[in-house]
Each structure stands twice: as structure tokens, then as C-alpha cells.
N, C-alpha and C positions, 0 to 999 in steps of 0.2 A: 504493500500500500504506500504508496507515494505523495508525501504529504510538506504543503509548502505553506511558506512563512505566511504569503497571504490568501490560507483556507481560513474559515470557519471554522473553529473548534470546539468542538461538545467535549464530555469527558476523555469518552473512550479517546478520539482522536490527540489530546491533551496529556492522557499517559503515554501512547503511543510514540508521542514526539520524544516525550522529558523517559524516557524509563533510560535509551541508550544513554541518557548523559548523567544520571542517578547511580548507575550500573560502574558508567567509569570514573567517578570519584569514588565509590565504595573500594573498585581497583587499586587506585592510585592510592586510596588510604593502609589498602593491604599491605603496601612496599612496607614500612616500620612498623606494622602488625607481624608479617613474617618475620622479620629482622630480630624483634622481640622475643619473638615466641622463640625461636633458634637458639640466639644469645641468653636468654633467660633458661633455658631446659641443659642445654650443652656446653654453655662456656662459664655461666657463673653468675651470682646475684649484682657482684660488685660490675663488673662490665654491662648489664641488663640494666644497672643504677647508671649507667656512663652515660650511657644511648640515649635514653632518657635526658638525662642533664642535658645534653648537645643538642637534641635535634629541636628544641625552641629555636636556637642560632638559625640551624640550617632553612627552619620553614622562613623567619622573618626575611633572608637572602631568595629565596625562590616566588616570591610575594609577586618581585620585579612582575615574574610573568603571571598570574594573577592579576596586573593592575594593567597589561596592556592587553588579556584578554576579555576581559570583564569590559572595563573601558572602552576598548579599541573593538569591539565589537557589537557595541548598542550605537556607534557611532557609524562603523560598518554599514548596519542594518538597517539604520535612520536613511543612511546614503541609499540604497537600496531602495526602502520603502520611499523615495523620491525621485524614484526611476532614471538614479546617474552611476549606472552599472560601472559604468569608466571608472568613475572617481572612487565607490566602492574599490576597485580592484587595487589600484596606486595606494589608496590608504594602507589597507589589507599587509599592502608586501611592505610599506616601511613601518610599522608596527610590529612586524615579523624579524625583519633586520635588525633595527633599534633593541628590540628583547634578545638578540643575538650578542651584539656588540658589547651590549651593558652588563650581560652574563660573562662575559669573560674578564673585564674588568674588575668587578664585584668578586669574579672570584680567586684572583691574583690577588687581591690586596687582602680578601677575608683567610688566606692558605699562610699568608704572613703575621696576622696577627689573632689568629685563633688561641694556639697558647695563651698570653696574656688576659684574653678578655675573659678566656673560662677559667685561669685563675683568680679574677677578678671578683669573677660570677661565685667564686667561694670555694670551688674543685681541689682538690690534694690530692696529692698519695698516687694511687692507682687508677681512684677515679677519675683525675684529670688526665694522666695520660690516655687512658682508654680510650677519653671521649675526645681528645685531638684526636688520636690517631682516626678513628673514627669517621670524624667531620670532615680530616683532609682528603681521605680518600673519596667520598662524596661530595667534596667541592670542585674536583678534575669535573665531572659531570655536571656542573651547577647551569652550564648554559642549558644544556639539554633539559636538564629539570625544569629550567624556567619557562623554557619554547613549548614542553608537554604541558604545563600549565596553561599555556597559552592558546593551542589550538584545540585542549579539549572546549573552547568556546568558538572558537572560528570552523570548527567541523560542523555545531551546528547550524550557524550564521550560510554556513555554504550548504547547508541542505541534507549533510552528511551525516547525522549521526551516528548511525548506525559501523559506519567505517573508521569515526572515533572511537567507539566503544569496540571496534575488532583491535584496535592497538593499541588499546588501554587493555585490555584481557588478555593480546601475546605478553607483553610487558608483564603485566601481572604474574602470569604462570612461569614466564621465565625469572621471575624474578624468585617465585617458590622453589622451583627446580634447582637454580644455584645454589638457593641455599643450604638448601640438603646436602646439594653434591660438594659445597665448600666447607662447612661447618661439620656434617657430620662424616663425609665420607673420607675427604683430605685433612679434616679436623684444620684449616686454619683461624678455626675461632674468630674473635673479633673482627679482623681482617676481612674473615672469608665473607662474615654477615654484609657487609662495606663493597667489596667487590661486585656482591650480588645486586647491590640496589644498585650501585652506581651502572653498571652493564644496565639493567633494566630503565633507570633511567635516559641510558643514553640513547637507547633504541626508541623510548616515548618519544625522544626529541628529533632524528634524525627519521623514523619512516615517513611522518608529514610531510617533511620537507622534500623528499622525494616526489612526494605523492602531488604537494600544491606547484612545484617548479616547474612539474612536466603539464602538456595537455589532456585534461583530464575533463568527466563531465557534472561537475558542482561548479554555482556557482563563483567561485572564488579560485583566483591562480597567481604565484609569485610573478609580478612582471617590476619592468624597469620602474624607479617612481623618482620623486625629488623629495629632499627637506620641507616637511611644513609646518615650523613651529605651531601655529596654531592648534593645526589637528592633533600633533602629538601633548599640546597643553590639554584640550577635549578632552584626550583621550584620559589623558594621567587625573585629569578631574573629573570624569566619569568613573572608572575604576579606584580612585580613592579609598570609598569605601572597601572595597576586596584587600587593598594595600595596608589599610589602616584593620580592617579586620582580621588579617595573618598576623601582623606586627604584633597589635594589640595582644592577642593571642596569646603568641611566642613570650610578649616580654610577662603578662599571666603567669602562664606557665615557668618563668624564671624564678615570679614571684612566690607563687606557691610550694616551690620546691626549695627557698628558704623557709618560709614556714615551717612546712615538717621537716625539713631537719632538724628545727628547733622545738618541734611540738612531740615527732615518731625515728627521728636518726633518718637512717639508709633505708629501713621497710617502710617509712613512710612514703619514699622519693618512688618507692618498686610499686607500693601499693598505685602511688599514683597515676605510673606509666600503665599498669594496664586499665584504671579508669579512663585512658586518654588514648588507648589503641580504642574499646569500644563505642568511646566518646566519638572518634574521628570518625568511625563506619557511619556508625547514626546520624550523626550531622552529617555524613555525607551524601544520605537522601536529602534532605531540607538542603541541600547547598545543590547539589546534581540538578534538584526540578526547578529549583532556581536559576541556573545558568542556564537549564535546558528553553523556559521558556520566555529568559528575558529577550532574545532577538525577534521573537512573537509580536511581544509587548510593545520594542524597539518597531519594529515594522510597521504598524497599527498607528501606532503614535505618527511615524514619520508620514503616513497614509492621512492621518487624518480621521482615521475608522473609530470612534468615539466608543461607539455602541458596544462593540469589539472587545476595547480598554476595558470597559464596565464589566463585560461576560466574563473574560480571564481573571479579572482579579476576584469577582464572587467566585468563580469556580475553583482557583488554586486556594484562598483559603478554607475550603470545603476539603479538599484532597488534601492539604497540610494535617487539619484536624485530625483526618482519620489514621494516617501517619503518624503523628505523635502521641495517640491513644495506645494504639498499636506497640512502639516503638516503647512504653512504661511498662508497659505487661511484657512485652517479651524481655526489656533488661530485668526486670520483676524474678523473672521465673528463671531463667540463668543467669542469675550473679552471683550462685554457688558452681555452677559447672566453669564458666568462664574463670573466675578467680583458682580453680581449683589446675586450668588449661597452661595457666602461667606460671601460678606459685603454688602449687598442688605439695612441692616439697620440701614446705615451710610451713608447719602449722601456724605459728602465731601470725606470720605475713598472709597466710591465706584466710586468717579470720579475719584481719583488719579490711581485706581488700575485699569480702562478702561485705563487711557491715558498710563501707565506704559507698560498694553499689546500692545498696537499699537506699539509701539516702540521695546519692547521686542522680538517680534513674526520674526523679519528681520534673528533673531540670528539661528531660525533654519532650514535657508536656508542652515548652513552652518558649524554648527557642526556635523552633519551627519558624513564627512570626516572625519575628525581628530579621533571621535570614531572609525571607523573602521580601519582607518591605523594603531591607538596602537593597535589593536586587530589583524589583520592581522603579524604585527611585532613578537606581543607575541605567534602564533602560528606559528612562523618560528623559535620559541625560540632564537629571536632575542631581548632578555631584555631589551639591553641600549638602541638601541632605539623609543622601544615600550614607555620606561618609560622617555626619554627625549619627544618625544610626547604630554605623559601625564601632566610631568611638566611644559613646556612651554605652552600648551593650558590650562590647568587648573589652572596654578598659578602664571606662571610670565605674560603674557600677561593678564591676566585679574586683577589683582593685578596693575600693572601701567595704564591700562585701569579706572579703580573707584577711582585711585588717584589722576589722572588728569584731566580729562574728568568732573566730579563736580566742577572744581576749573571754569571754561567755562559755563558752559551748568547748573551749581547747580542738582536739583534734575534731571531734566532730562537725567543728562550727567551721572549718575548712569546708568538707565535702555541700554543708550547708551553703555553703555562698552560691556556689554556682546556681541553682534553685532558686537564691532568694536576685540573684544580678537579672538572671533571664524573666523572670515575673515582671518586673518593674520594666526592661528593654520593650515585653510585651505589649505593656501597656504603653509606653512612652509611641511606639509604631503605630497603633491604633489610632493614637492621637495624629498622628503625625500627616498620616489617611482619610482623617477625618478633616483634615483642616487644607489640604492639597486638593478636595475632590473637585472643587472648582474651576480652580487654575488649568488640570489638566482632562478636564469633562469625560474622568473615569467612574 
């Protein structure tokens, strides 16, 4: 079934479009799921603790592309739904390039000064070294990482989903298969985990490019383009939010893993990492149907198609809902087998990290929303505030949330935050929808 930006969309059509791009973030969140589960079972608590520490670093560096394809691709689809295919195409390839160039930069200078900032970040001993060694080998790939971030949104801008999601899933499995074959078969431990993603990132990065270079039948293909500041400020102001959403995130996650060290040691940091592989799957349907059908939304808008606006947005929070009902009862109902998947061979870490999910699992009743409103926002190429959104649920409520909430509640009042930051982002979006509906006669 063959389904373009400007059909009509009832439900069914609506999952149809968004499941490929749901599908391949759940992928792409599996890369440091596998990595985990490996380094956690076969190499040791303390390196499973390292990974963990690091890969805040690593997400806020790969965001780059996150912010040009988020951005660079409501801006795309706006062109598009304006019927200036040309200009669409010139965009396309220097937003592609730009995410190329700035990746390798970013990642020279972050391969020089990784040591320092992760002993800064508080790391000794074993731990720090682990999590360099780590992070550098996953920084050689950092361009690629950021271009796979990037065209799992331009796959579906060019009509593709479905062929994003074939190379989000080779990626994926090959990135399983390494692992095995490096951690358990050649036993190079740490190393080998590092190896695996990074191979499998570089493949997310490089089959695109093959694929958009050559002549191919989607709408979208790398051709010749020039500099256009402006497009690229659009862009970097449309995808803001996505940018500020990663950051925000990563630097979270920096935060809360001083906490428990100072609230639970080293099983607090372990406990935490596997709340934030399940974390990552989860949210990564509310993030997947969100990219999947912000070029929709972007399309519509640029069209003019009002009516449209209106149907997508009642309809996607109708489909969030039943997603994040869904999404409490199943973390519900395994957050003793999950906890048991990781640290099964640590009693006391495997209780902490049961009691952790029980509490944890409330939050995603309720970020669902907030995801989709800065998405919905950024395909109105509405930036500021897609990206005030992102800030305020990603970093200042949940940032006052883990500050104060342990001072009460100690370690509990950690897993508490997240819950109590997403309740309030909830509401603050609602607001935010309510008071836009005019401006943009959704």
C-alpha cells in the first residue's frame, strides 16, 4: 500500500505510515541495550557501570544529527508541500553534508578531550578508564551515528519508510551478532561491546548515502547545492527542540548518576542503566510516531490543508493514549523478569532495580504528550516553542524534580522524579495546544 504525504489519513493509514519509523528507533535504541546486556552478563558490573557513565556524553555529541533531521526535515516537507521539489532536493543534500562535516569535527576534538571531562564528571579507578576506552572507540563512528540519526527522518520525508526501517533492522541484528561473536566468542570484553556498535553504526550511516547519491525512486536525492545560511539557521531552529531534548537528556542522566552514587554507590549507577535501556525502547515509540508523522503534519501545514492539521492531531493523541496505557502494564508486569535479564546475578542490585521499575513505569503514562507536542510544534516550524517544550520537560523540571525529591523520599525520591517532571511537561503541552490552536487553525 502506497501511501503519500498528501493522502488522507484515518487511523489505520496513520499507523501504517508511523509503525516503520517506531520500529526503527526501538532499533537504534537496541544498539546500548545489546551492548549492556553483553557487558553486564560477560564482562563485569564495574564496566556495565562505565557504559552507563559514558554514553550521556556520547548521545548529547550525536544530537548534531537529531537537530538536522528533525529540523531539516519539516523544513524539507514544508518545501514540498509548496510544490518547489527543486529547492526541497538542494536543501535535503546540504543538511546531509553539513551533518557530515560537523560529525567529524565534533568528533576529533571530543577523542581529545574525553578523559578529562569524564574525570571531571566524577569517574576513577577502573571506571573511568573503561568508559574512555569505550566512548573512543564509538567516537571513530560518530559521523555515521549522526547521519543514521538523521535520515531515519528524511526516509520518511522521501516517502521511504519502510527502507528506513530495512536499515535500521540490518544495523540492529548486526549489531546483536557482533556482539556475541566479540564478547562472548573472542571474549574481547569491553572493547569487543565498542566494536560492535560502532561497525553497526557505521553501516546506519553509510547504506543511505549510497542509496540517496545514486538515482533512485523516492522523492528525495543527494545533488549539487550551495551554502544557505538561512535554511540551515530554519533548520537548526526547527530541530532545536530534538537538540535540546538529547542534551537535556544526557546532561539528566549525568545528573542522576551523581545522585546515586551519593544516595546507592555503583548499584545505584547499574540499577539505573537498565531503567534507561527500557526507558529508551519505550520512549522510543512516542519518539518513532512522532518523527514518523511530523512530515505529514509539515506537508499539510505547508499545503495549507487546515482540516487535515485538526484530524492528525485529535487522532495521534488518541493513538499516544492507548500506547502509554499499554506501555504501564507491560513495564508493570516485567520489571521483575527485565531487572532479573541484567542483574539477575546480584540479589541486592536486582531488588533495587525491581523496586526502581515499579515506581518508574507511572512516568510513561505521561510522556507520551510532551514528545509529541515538541514534534508536532517542530513541524509547524514552530522552533521556540517546540524547543521551550523540550527544555522545560527535559531539563528544568526534571533537574528540580532529582534535586529535591531525594532530599524527602532518598533513593526513592530519585526514581520519583521522572513521574513527577513528565506530569507537569504534560500539562504545560496541553497548555501550550490550547493557546496555538488559532495561530495555526489546527
Amino acid at each position: 500500500m502506497t501511501i503519500q504525504l498528501s493522502d488522507h489519513f484515518n487511523y489505520r493509514k496513520l499507523l501504517l505510515f508511523t509503525i516503520p519509523s517506531m520500529i526503527m528507533m526501538v532499533f537504534t535504541s537496541i544498539y546500548s541495550v545489546v551492548d549492556g546486556f553483553f557487558v553486564s552478563n560477560f564482562v563485569g558490573k564495574t564496566p556495565f557501570a562505565a557504559v552507563n557513565f559514558i554514553m550521556p556524553v556520547l548521545m548529547i555529541l550525536g544530537s548534531v544529527g537529531f537537530m538536522f533531521g528533525a529540523g531539516g526535515s519539516a523544513l524539507v516537507s514544508k518545501t514540498m508541500g509548496e510544490g518547489d521539489d527543486e529547492k526541497a532536493q538542494r536543501l535535503f543534500s546540504l543538511f546531509v553534508y553539513c551533518t557530515a562535516i560537523c560529525g567529524i569535527v565534533i568528533a576529533v576534538i571530543s577523542f581529545i578531550f574525553l578523559r578529562p571531562l569524564a574525570s571531571l564528571m566524577g569517574a576513577e579507578g577502573a571506571m573511568l578508564d573503561n568508559g574512555v576506552t569505550y566512548g573512543r572507540i564509538l567516537l571513530v563512528a560518530l559521523p555515521c551515528y549522526m547521519l543514521q540519526f538523521e535520515f531515519q527522518s528524511f526516509f520518511i520525508t522521501a516517502g521511504k519508510p519502510q527502507l528506513g526501517l530495512a536499515v535500521t533492522v540490518i544495523c540492529g541484528l548486526a549489531n546483536m551478532v557482533l556482539d556475541a561473536v566479540f564478547v562472548v566468542v573472542f571474549s574481547w570484553g569491553l572493547v569487543g561491546a565498542a566494536l560492535a556498535t560502532a561497525f553497526s553504526q557505521i553501516l546506519g550511516g553509510v547504506i543511505p548515502i549510497f542509496y540517496f547519491s545514486r538515482k533512485n525512486n523516492s522523492q528525495l536525492r543527494l545533488t549539487k547545492t550551495e551554502l544557505d545560511g538561512k535554511a540551515l539557521l530554519k533548520a537548526c531552529t526547527n530541530g532545536s527542540s530534538e537538540l535540546m531534548s538529547n542534551i537535556s537528556t544526557s546532561v539528566v542522566s549525568m545528573l542522576y548518576n551523581f545522585q546515586l552514587m551519593r544516595y546507592a554507590g555503583e548499584n545505584g549507577i547499574a540499577a539505573y542503566g537498565v531503567l534507561m535501556y527500557v526507558n529508551m525502547i519505550f520512549l522510543a515509540i512516542f519518539i518513532g510516531y512522532s518523527t514518523g508523522i511530523a512530515p505529514v503534519v509539515a506537508y499539510h501545514y505547508g499545503a495549507k490543508n487546515h482540516l487535515e492539521l485538526k484530524g492528525l492531531l485529535r487522532k495521534s493523541y488518541v493513538v499516544i493514549g492507548i500506547f502509554a496505557v499499554s506501555m504501564f502494564v507491560l513495564a508493570e508486569i516485567l520489571a521483575k523478569p527485565l531487572a532479573g535479564i541484567f542483574v539477575g546475578y546480584d540479589r541486592e542490585l536486582m531488588g533495587m532495580t525491581k523496586r526502581a521499575f515499579t515506581i518508574y513505569s507511572f512516568s510513561f503514562l505521561f510522556s507520551g504528550i510532551a514528545i509529541y507536542g515538541s514534534s508536532f510544534f517542530t513541524a509547524l516550524n514552530d522552533g521556540l516553542t517546540s524547543a521551550l517544550i523540550s527544555f522545560l520537560r527535559s531539563l528544568v523540571f526534571q533537574v528540580a524534580a532529582v534535586l529535591i525529591l531525594p532530599v524527602f523520599l532518598e533513593i526513592d525520591g530519585i526514581w520519583f522524579s521522572v513521574v513527577a517532571a513528565e506530569m507537569v511537561a504534560a500539562m504545560m503541552t496541553v497548555f501550550f495546544i490550547a493557546v496555538k490552536r488559532k495561530k495555526y487553525q489546527y
